[in-house]
N, C-alpha and C positions, 0 to 999 in steps of 0.2 A: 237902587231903584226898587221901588216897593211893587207889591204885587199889583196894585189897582193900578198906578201909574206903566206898569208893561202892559197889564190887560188894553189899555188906551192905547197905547204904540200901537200891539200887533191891530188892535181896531181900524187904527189909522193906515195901517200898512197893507192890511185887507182891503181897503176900501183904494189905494193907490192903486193894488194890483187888478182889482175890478176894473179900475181906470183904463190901465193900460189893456186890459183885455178887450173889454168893448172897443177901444178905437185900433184895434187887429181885427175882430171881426166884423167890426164896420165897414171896412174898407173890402174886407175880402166878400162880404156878401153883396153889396152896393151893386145894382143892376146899371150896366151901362149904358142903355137906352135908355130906361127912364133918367140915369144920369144926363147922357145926350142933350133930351127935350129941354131939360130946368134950367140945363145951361142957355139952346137956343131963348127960351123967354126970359134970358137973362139974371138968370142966378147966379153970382160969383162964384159962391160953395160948391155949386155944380163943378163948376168947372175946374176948381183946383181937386175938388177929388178926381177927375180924372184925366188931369196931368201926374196926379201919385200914382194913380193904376196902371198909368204906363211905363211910371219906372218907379217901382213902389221898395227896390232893394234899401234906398235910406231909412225908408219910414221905417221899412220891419225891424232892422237891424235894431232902431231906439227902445222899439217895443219889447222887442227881446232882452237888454238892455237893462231897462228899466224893469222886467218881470223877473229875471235873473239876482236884480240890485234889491227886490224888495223881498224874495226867497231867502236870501244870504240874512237880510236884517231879520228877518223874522224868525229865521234860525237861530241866530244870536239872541233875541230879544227872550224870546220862548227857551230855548234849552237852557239859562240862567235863572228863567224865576217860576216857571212849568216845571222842569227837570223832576227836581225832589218831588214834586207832589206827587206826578203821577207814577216813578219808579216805585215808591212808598204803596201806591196806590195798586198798581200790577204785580205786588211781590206778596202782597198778603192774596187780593184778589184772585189774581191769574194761578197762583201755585195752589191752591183752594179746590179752582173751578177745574183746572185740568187734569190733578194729582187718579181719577181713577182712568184717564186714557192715558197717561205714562207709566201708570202700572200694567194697563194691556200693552202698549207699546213694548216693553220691557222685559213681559213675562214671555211675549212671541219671539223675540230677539235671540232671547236665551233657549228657546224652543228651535228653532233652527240653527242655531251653534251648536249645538249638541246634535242634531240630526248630521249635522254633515260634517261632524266631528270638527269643532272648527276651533281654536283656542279662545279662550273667553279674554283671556288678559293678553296687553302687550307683550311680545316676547323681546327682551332687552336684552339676548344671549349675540353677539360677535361670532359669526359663522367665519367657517375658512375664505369662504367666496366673497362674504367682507371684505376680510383682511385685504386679497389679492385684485377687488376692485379699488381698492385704495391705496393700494400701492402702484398700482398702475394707475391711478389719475394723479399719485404724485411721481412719478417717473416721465408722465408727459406734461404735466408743469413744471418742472426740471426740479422739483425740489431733489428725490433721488434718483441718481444715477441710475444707467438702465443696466449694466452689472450688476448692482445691488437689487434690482426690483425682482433680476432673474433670479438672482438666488434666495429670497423668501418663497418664491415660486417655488425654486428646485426643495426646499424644504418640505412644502405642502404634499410637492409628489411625490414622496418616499413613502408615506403610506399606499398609493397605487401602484407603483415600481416592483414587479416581483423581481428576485435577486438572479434569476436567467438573464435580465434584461443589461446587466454590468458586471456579472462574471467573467473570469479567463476559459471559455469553455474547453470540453475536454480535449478535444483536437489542439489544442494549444498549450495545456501546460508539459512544463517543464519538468520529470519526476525522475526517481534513481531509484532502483531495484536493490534489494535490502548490500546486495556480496557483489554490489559491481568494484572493479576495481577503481583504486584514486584518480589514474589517467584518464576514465572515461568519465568523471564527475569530473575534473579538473574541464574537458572539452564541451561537457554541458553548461557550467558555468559560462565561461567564454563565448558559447554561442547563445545561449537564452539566460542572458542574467537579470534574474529577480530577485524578489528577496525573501521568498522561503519558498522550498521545494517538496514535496511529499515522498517519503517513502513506501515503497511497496514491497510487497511478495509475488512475484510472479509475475504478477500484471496490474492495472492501473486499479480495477476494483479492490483490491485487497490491500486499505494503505495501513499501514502499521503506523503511523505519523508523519513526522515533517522534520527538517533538519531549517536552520537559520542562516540569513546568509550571514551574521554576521557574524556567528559561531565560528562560519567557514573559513570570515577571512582571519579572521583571529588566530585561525588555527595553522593558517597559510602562514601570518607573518610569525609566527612563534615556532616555527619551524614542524611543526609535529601534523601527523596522517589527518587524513580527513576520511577516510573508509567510518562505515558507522561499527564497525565490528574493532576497531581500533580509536573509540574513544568520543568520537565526533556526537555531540549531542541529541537524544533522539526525543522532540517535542510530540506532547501528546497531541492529536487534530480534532479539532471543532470540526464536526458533522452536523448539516442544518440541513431540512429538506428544500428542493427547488421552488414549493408554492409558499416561501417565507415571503412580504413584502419586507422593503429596505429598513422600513423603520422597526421590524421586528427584525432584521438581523443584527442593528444598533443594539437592541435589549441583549442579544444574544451573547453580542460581544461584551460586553457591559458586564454582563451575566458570570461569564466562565473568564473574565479579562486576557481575551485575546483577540486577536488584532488578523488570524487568519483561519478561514475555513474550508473546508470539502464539500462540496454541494454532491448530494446524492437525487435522484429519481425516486418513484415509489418502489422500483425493485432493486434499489440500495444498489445502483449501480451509478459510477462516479461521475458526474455530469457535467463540473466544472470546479473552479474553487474562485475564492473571494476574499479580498482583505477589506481592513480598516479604509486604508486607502484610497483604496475602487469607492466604495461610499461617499468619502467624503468629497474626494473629485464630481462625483454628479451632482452632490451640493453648489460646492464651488463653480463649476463650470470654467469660464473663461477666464475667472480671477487666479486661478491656479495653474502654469505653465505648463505644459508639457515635459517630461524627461527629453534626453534629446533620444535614448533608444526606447522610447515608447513609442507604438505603430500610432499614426493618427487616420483614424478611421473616416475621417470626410475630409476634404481637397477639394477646395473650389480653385476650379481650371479656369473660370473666368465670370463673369457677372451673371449669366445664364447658363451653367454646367460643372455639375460636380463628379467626382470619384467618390465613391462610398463604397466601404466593405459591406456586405452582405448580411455580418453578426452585428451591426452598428444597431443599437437598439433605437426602435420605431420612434419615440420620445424624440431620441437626440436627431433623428433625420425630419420629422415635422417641423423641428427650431430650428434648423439648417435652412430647412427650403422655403420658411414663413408659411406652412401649412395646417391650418384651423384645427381639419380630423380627414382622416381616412376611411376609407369603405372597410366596415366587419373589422374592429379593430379590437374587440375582443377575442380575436381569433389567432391574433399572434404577436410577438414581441419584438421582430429583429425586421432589419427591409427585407430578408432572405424570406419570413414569414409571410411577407404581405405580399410577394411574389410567388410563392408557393398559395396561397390562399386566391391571387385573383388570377394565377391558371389553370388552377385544378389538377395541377401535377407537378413535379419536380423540373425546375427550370435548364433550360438544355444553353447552350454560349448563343448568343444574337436574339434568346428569347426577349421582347421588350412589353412593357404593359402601360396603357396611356391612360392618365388621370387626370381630368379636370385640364391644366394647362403644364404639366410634365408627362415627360416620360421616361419610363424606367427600361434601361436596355443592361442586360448579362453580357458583362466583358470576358470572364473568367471564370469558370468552373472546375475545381478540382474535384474528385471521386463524389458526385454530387453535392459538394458545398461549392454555395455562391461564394465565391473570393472577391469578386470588383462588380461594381452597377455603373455604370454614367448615368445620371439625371441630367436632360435639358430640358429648358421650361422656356413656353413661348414661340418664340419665330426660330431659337436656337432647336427646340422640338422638330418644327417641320421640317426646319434645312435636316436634319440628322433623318427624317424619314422619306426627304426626297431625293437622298444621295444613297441610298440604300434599295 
């Protein structure tokens, strides 16, 4: 179609849509008294226009219709043989006439990005909180597993993880004084078997290294001493301070390639120790079993109440109890922490502290460590505080 021959269409189509316009507001401004009278002296026209005013929902609908019908075509007609002229026409024109308000547009733009420090360019950089929104919108679209979602997770927080929070603290390891004799390593084994032990002098501060177990058992089944002064091998110990995060004790180990460490205090007093292992279990999480003489520090008693130990780091007891964040959680690392922090003193056995929809009750206390907590959450909560 030529351009003279569209110019004609849309003329035409113009001139419909005027059509249908004037008989819309024909109808709608028509006075109905004077409609009345023309009808009384016998106008026909009178009187059909207002049998339509009285139910005028057909008439509109055509009009609408037909104004909608003639829009469309005029669309088509014009953005076919209009199109190029006037884009041709606005692209020289318009880029011309506006080019010194896009340059103030542009130069204020960049005048407040800089004021309020703001990045000028897209940043196309994959943050961690990326990563961990995306694996959690694919964990709840089942693409992965929700084991798997946990442990990209468990990855992320090893840089926030300081290494108190999954050590053997020091109340708990297992050590041997440089000249004890065989029988009494022999009975330390037996009752705390792990799999490397520290040597000291004296006392627990002063360790001289670490012996293997598997040195030990080696040496058990080869028939020959296990005293360290008769042979038994004595490993040098990785010392790491306690404000290392997880993923700089990975370096660490990496570093010196070993696999077990001595956590000390600022006054290089022994605070706890840590393997490879420990690490990578808070990785793993769930996907990693249990030993069967590994203590399991949280027990659910039933769908609303757990047992938790005390040194259960605060992490692992939020993903236990499906809890977002805790009050003042920079304040400490273990549940014994959070209960020393929201009583303002060392917890006594029945001391309990209520949060949100749990509560935290002290089952057990030895020489001021918490040993056992019961959490119940809910109605399981109140029963425990109304029978008390």
């Amino acid at each position: 179609m030529s351009l003279t021959q569209s110019l004609l269409v849309i003329a035409v189509l113009i001139a419909t849509s005027a059509f249908f316009s004037l008989a819309e507001i024909s109808l709608a401004a028509s006075r109905r008294l004077r409609l009345r009278q023309m009808a009384d002296e016998g106008d026909v026209r009178a009187e059909r226009v207002l049998r339509l005013q009285e139910h005028p929902g057909h008439y509109f609908t055509v009009v609408q219709i037909g104004l909608n019908a003639v829009a469309i075509l005029g669309g088509v007609v014009g953005e076919g043989s209009l199109g190029p002229v006037y884009a041709a026409l606005f692209e020289h024109w318009l880029t011309t006439t506006f080019k010194p308000l896009v340059w103030l547009f542009t130069r204020t733009t960049d005048l407040l990005f800089r004021l309020f420090g703001l990045p000028a360019q897209r940043d196309e950089k994959v943050t961690s909180a990326d990563i961990l929104a995306m694996t959690e919108a694919g964990a709840l679209a089942g693409v992965l597993a929700q084991d798997e979602q946990q442990v990209i997770a468990n990855v992320f927080e090893l840089d926030t993880r300081l290494v108190s929070s999954v050590m053997t603290p020091r109340d708990r390891i297992a050590w041997f004084l440089k000249d004890e004799p065989e029988s009494v390593l022999r009975a330390r084994i037996i009752a705390e078997p792990f799999s490397a032990y520290p040597v000291c002098d004296g006392n627990i501060d002063h360790v001289l290294g670490y012996v293997d177990a598997k040195d030990m058992f080696q040496r058990v089944l080869g028939g020959q001493p296990l005293a360290v002064d008769k042979g038994l091998p004595l490993l040098k110990a990785l010392v790491i301070p306690d404000r290392l995060s997880l993923t700089e004790v990975l370096e660490q180990f990496r570093q010196a390639h070993e696999d077990f460490a001595i956590v000390v205090n600022e006054y290089s007093l022994v605070v706890g120790v840590i393997t490879l292992n420990d690490v990578m279990s808070t990785v793993m999480g769930d996907l990693v079993p249990r030993s069967d003489d590994a203590e399991q520090q949280i027990v659910r008693r039933d769908e609303n109440s757990w047992l938790i130990d005390g040194v259960t780091p605060i992490q692992d007891v939020r993903r236990a109890l499906d809890i977002d964040a805790l009050p003042h959680a920079e304040e400490y690392e273990t549940l014994a922490g959070f209960l020393m922090t929201m009583l303002r003193r060392v917890p006594k056995r029945t001391d309990s502290v209520s949060w949100g929809d749990y509560k935290f009750e002290v089952l057990d206390v030895d020489s001021h460590r918490i040993d056992q907590v019961m959490v119940t959450r809910g109605a399981a909560a109140a029963t425990a505080s109304n029978t008390r």
